[in-house]
N, C-alpha and C positions, 0 to 999 in steps of 0.2 A: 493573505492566503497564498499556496504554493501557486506556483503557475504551471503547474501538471499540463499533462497530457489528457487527463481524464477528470474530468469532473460529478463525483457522486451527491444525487440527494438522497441521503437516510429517513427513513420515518420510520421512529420507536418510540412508544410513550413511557417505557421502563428507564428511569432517566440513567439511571448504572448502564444499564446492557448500552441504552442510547451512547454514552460516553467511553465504554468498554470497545463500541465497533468502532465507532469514530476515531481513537486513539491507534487502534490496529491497521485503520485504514489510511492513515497520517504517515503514520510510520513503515507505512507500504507506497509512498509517496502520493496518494491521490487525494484532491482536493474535494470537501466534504461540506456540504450544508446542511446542517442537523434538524431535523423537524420533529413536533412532539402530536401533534394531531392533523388529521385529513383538513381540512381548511389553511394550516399553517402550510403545508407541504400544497397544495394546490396553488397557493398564492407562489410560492417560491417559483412552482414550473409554468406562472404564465411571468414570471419573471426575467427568468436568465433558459438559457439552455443547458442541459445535462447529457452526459453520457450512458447514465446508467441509472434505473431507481432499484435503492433496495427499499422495501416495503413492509409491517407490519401489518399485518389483517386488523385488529382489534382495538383502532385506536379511534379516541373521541369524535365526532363530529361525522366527519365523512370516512367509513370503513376503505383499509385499502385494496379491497374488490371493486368498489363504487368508486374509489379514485381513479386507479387503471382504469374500468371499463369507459368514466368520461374523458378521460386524453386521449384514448383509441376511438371514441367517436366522433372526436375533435383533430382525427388524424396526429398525434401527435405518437410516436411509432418506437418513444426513447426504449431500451430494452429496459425489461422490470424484473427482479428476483424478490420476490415472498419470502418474509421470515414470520415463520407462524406457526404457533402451538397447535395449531390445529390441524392433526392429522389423520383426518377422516377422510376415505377416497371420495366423496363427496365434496366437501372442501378443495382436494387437490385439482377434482373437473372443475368447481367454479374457480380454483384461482387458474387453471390455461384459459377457462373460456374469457376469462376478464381480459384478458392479453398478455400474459405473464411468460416470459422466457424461461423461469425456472423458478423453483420453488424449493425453498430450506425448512424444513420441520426443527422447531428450538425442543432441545435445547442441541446444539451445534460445536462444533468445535471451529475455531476461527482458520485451520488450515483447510476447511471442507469450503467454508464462506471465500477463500483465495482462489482455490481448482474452482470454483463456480465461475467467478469474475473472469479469470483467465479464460477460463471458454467463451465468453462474451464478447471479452476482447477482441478473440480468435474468430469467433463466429463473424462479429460485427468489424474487425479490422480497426478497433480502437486503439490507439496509445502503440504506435508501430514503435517509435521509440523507445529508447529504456531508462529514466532518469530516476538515478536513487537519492532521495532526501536526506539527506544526513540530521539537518536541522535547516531551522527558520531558513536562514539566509545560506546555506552551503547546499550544493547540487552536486551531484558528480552525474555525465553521461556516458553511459555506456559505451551509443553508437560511435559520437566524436571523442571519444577518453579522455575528455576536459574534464577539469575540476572545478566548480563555479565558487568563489568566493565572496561573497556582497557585491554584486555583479564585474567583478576580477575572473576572467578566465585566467585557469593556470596547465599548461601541458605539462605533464609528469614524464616522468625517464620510464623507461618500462618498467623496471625492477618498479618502483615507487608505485608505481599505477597496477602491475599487478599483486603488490602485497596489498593496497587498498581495496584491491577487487576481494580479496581473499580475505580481509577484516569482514567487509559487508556481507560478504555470501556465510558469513559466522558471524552476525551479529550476539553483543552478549554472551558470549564466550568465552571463557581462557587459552589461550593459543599461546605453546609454546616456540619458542625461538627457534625451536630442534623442529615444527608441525610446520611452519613458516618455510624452514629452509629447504624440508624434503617437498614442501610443496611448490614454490614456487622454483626452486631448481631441480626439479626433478630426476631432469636426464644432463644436468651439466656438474661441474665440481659446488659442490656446497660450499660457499665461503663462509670468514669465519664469526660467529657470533657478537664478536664488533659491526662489522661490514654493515650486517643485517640491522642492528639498530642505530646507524647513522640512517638506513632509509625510512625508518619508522622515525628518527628525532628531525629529518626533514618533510616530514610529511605534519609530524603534531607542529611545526611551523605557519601549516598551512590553514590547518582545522583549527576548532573552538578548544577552548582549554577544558580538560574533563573528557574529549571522546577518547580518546585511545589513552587509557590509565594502564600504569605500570602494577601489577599483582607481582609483590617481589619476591624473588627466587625463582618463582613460576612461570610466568610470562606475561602476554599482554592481552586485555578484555578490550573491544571496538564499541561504545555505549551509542 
């Protein structure tokens, strides 16, 4: 598992959607323990500790109203956000009064279920850091703009660290060499479309083979 800064337990018995947020939330760097019904998901949080519960209402055993409300009994204060078809204002007072920070009515968009988290963060002061996943074993952070290789720190040259930064903040993209150079040089002389991909064939040095593929003619996609 990542070693995030933030650690999520999910509970969704939709095992698609379950595997759908998971996947989103992976590749948002945070660390995920997936659960399929209220008794799974109770066992997990007298387990380990969590940062954050996202929640489905309507799942087997122990609903996740009755989940919430026994950990807030049992002082246990982790923030929670509700995903749940159920959107009756009825519903939305019992899931605050359960103890719920917020609540998502499905069906959702996953950049809605991001703004949510972020404010949690904000709210609660979690994951002050900024560490982007690339894969398994690779890390880049933000704060210290190291690059983590299978636990190899690498310091990058600035050009190198800021086309990187500029791959990630366009992940799954096509970026051209011409998008690259008016961005990361913006107010200095744009060198010339050599220059620019020696910094991009020392950086795929560094990464897994497959993340930054060449789209020929075109430019470069960050996967």
């Amino acid at each position: 598992m990542y070693n995030t800064h933030m650690k999520i337990l999910l509970l969704e018995d939709d095992e698609i959607l379950n595997e759908l947020i998971e996947s989103f939330l992976h590749k948002n760097g945070y660390e995920v323990v997936s659960t399929f019904d209220g008794e799974e998901a109770e066992s997990e949080l007298y387990k380990s500790k969590f940062d954050l519960l996202l929640l489905d209402v309507n799942v087997p055993n122990i609903s996740g109203f009755e989940l919430l409300k026994n950990l807030r009994k049992n002082d246990i204060n982790t923030p929670a956000i509700f995903l749940t078809s159920l959107n009756e204002t009825e519903d939305l007072k019992e899931g605050f009064l359960s103890g719920c920070d917020d609540y998502i009515k499905k069906p959702f968009e996953f950049e809605e279920l991001n703004l949510r988290i972020d404010n949690i963060k904000r709210l609660y002061k979690i994951d002050s850091s900024h560490i982007e996943y690339i894969s398994k074993d690779i890390s880049y952070n933000f704060d210290t703009i190291a690059l983590h290789v299978k636990g190899t720190v690498h310091h990058l040259s600035k050009k190198e660290r800021e086309i990187l930064e500029y791959f990630l903040k366009n992940k799954d993209r096509i970026i051209s060499i011409e998008e690259i150079g008016n961005n990361i040089w913006s107010y200095e002389d744009i060198p010339t479309d050599s220059t620019i991909r020696t910094y991009i064939k020392n950086l795929r040095k560094l990464l897994e083979d497959e993340i930054i593929t060449t789209i020929k003619g075109v430019g470069y996609r960050f996967n």
